[in-house]
C-alpha positions as CSV (number, residue, x, y, z in Angstrom):
1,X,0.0,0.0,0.0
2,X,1.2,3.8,-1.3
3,X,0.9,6.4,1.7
4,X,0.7,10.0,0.3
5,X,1.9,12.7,2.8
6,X,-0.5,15.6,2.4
7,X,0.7,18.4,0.8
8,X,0.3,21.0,3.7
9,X,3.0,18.7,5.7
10,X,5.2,18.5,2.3
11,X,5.1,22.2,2.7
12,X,5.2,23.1,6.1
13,X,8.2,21.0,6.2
14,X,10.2,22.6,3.1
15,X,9.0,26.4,4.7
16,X,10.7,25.0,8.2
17,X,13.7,23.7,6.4
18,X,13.8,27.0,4.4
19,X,13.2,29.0,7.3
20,X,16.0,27.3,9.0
21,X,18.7,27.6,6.7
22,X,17.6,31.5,6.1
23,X,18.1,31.9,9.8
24,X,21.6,30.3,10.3
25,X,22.4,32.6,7.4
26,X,21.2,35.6,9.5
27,X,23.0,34.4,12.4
28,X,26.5,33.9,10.9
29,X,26.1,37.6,8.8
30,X,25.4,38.9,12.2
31,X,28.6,37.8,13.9
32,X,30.6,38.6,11.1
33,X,29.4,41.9,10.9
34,X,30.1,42.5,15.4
35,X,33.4,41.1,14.6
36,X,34.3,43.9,11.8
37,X,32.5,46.4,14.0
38,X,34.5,45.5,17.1
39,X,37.5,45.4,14.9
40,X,37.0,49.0,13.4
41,X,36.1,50.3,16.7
42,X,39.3,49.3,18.1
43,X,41.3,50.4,15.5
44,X,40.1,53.6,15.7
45,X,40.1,53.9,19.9
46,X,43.1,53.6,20.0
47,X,45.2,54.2,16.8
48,X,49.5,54.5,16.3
49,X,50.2,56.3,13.6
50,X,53.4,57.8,12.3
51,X,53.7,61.4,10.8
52,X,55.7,59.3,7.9
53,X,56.6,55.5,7.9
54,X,59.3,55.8,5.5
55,X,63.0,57.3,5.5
56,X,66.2,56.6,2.8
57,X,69.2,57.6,4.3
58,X,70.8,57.8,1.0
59,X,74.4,56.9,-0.2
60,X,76.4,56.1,2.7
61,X,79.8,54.7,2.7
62,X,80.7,52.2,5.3
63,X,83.5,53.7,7.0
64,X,80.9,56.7,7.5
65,X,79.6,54.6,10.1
66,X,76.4,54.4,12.2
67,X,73.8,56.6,11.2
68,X,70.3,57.5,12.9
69,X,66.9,58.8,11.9
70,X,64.1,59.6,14.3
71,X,60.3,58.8,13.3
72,X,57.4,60.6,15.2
73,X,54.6,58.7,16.6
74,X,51.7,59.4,17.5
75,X,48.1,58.1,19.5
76,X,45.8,59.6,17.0
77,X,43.1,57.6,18.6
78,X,40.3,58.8,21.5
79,X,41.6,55.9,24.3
80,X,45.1,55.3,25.4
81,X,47.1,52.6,23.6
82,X,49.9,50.4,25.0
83,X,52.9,49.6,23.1
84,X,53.8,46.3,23.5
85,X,56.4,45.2,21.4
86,X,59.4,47.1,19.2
87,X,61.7,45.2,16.5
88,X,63.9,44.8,14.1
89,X,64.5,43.2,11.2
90,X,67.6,42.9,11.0
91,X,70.4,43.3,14.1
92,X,72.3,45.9,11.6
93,X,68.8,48.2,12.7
94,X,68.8,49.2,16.1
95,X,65.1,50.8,17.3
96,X,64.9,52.4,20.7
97,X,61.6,54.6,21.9
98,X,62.3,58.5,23.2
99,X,59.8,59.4,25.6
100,X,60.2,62.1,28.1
101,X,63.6,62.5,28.4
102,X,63.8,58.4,28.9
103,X,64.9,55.5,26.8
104,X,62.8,52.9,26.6
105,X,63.9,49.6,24.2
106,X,67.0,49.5,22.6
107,X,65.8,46.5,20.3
108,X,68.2,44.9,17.9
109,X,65.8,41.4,17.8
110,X,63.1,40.5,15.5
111,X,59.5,40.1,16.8
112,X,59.8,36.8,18.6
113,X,63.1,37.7,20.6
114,X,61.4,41.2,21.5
115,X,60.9,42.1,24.8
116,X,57.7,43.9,26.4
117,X,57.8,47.4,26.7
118,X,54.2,48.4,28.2
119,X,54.3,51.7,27.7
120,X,51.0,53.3,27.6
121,X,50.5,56.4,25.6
122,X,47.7,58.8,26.1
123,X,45.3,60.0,23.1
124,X,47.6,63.0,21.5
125,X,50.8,62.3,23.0
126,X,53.6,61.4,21.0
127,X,57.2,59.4,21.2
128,X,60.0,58.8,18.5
129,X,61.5,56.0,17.5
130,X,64.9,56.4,17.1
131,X,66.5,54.0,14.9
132,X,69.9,53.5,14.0
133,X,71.6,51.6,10.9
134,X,75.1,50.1,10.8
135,X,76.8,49.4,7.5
136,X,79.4,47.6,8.8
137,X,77.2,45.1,10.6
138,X,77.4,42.7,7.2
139,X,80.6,43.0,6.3
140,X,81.9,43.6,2.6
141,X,79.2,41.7,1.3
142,X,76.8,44.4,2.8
143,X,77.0,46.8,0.2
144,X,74.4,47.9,-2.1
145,X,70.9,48.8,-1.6
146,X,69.0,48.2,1.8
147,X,65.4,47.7,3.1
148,X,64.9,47.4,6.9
149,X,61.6,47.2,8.9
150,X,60.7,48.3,12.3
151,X,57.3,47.2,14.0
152,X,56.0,48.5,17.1
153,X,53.2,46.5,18.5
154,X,50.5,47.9,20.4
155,X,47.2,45.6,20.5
156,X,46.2,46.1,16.3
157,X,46.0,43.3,14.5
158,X,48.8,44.5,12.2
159,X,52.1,46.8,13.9
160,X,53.0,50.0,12.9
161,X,55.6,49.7,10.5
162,X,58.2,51.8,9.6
163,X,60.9,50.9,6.7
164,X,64.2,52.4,6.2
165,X,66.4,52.5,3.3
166,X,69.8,53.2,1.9
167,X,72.9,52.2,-0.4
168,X,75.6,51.0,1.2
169,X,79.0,51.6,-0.7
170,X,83.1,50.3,0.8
């Protein structure tokens, strides 16, 4: 013997089903769309930025030795911001943070060897980061053009970077 289901059940079940999977839908555009908000939002509370990320020290010979360059930065955000982590690199880069009238780093390690800094800095104040380069550091085979990278940590998903170049001659 054939049993037919009645069509009101066929359809009450494909509407629940439907209503189901338009709901799970809902739910999941939801969260992703907290988890950008949240993301923005702390971005923006508290935000490191530089006044530029970039410097080339130009031509410089080896025997001119060690030369420096100091890059501004800034909590342009509305919260305070901690700085958790400053490196290198590269050990020919050193990085060290200038903060009223202290030092705070130096760091001559690459992000996993960096140590904590915790520094906290207020919405509008600034710091430096002073960084110096060495030419000798490679030897002769260290001439020619470099690209170094600093990154200071501070609770973003991404550092603030900061690149230095230059072109190293005997």
């Amino acid at each position: 013997m054939h049993t037919r289901v009645p069509r009101t059940i066929t359809l009450g079940i494909f509407v629940l089903v439907g209503g189901l999977v338009l709901w799970v839908i809902w739910v999941n555009a939801s969260f992703a769309s907290r988890e950008k908000y949240e993301l923005l939002n702390t971005a923006r509370d508290g935000q490191l930025s530089a006044e530029k990320t970039k410097y080339n020290f130009g031509t410089i010979s080896m025997a001119q030795g060690v030369v420096r360059h100091d890059f501004v930065i800034m909590n342009s955000g509305r919260t305070a911001l901690t700085l958790n982590k400053l490196f290198t690199t590269c050990a020919c880069i050193g990085a060290t943070i200038l903060r009223q009238n202290r030092a705070i780093g130096p760091s001559h390690a690459p992000r996993r060897e960096a140590r904590d800094l915790n520094e906290i800095i207020l919405p509008g104040e600034s710091a430096m980061v002073s960084v110096t380069f060495d030419p000798e550091a490679h030897g002769p085979a260290g001439i020619g053009k470099i690209i170094r990278k600093i990154g200071v940590e501070y609770g973003a998903p991404q550092p603030l970077t900061l690149r230095v170049s230059a072109f190293v001659t005997p």
